[in-house]
C-alpha positions in Angstrom: 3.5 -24.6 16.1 4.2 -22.2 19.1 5.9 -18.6 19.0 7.8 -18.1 22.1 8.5 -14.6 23.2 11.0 -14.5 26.1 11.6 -11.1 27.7 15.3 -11.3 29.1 18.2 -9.1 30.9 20.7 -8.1 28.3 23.4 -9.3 30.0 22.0 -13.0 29.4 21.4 -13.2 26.3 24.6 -15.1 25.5 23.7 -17.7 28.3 20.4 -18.1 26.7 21.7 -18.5 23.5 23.9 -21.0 24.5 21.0 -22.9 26.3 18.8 -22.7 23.1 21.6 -24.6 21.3 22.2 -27.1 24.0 18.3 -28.1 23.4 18.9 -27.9 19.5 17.1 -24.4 18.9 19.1 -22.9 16.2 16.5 -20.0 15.0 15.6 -16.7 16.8 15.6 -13.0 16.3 17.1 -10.9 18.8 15.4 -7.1 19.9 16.2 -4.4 21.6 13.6 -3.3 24.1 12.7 -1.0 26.9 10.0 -1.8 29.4 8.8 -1.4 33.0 7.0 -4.1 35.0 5.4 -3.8 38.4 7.9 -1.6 40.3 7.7 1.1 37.0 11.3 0.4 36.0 12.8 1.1 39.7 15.5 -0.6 40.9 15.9 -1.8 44.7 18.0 0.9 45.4 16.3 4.2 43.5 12.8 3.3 45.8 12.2 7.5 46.1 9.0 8.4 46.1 9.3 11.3 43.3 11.4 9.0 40.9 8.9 8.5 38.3 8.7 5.7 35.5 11.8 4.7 33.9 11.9 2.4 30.9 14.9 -0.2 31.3 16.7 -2.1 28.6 15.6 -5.6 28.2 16.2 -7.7 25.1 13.3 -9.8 23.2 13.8 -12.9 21.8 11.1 -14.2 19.2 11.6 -17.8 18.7 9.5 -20.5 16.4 9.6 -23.7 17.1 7.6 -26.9 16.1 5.3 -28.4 19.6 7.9 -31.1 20.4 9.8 -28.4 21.2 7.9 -25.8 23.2 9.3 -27.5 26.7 12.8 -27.7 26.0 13.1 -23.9 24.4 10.9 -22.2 27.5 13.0 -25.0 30.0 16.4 -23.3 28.3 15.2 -19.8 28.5 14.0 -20.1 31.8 17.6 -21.8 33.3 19.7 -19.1 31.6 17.9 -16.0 32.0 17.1 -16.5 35.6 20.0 -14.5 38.0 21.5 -16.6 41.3 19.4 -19.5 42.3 16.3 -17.8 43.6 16.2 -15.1 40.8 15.3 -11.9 41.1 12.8 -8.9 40.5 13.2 -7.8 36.4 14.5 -11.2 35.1 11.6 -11.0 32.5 8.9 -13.1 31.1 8.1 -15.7 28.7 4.9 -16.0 26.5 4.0 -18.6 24.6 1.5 -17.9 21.3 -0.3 -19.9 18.9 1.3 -19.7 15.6 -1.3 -20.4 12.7 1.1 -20.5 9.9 4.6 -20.2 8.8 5.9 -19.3 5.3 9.0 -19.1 4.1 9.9 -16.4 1.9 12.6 -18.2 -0.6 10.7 -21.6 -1.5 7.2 -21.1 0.0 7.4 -23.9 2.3 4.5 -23.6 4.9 4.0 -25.0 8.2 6.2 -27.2 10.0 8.9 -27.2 7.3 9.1 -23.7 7.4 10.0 -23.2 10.8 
């Protein structure tokens, strides 16, 4: 079992989520986030030298999935949150964790049926 956290532009969430189902991922949770990455939240065109760090909206998916499907969720996120072919500077990141356990809350299912 595998937590994914993907790091994404707001304005692609939807095309994420709708690569997510196209693999059969129907479980996330969605956050609001702020961050900064290696050019300290700067956009191409605000490169002054006195313009400080700003924190820019991002949105953080947290998603659970069993290892046969690791691939196909980080292959989805990484199609849909990526801008024009190439991509581009603040598109965001994916990390993939161990996950030791999962409960759920209502029956107390662990593990793989859980997720």
């Amino acid at each position: 079992m595998k937590l994914i956290i993907a790091i994404v532009q707001p304005n692609r969430l939807e095309a994420v989520k709708q690569a997510l189902t196209e693999v059969e991922v129907f479980r996330l949770t969605v956050l609001d986030c702020q961050g900064f990455g290696r050019q300290k939240g700067q956009l191409a065109t605000q490169r002054q030298p006195d313009a400080g760090v700003q924190l820019l909206r991002k949105v953080q998916l947290q998603i659970a999935v069993n290892d046969d499907f690791v691939e196909p969720t980080v292959d989805a996120v990484l199609t849909a949150a990526k801008t024009g072919d190439k991509g581009q500077i603040g598109d965001g990141k994916v990390f993939v964790l161990p996950m030791d356990d999962c409960i759920r809350i209502r029956t107390g299912e662990r593990g793989r049926e859980a997720i």
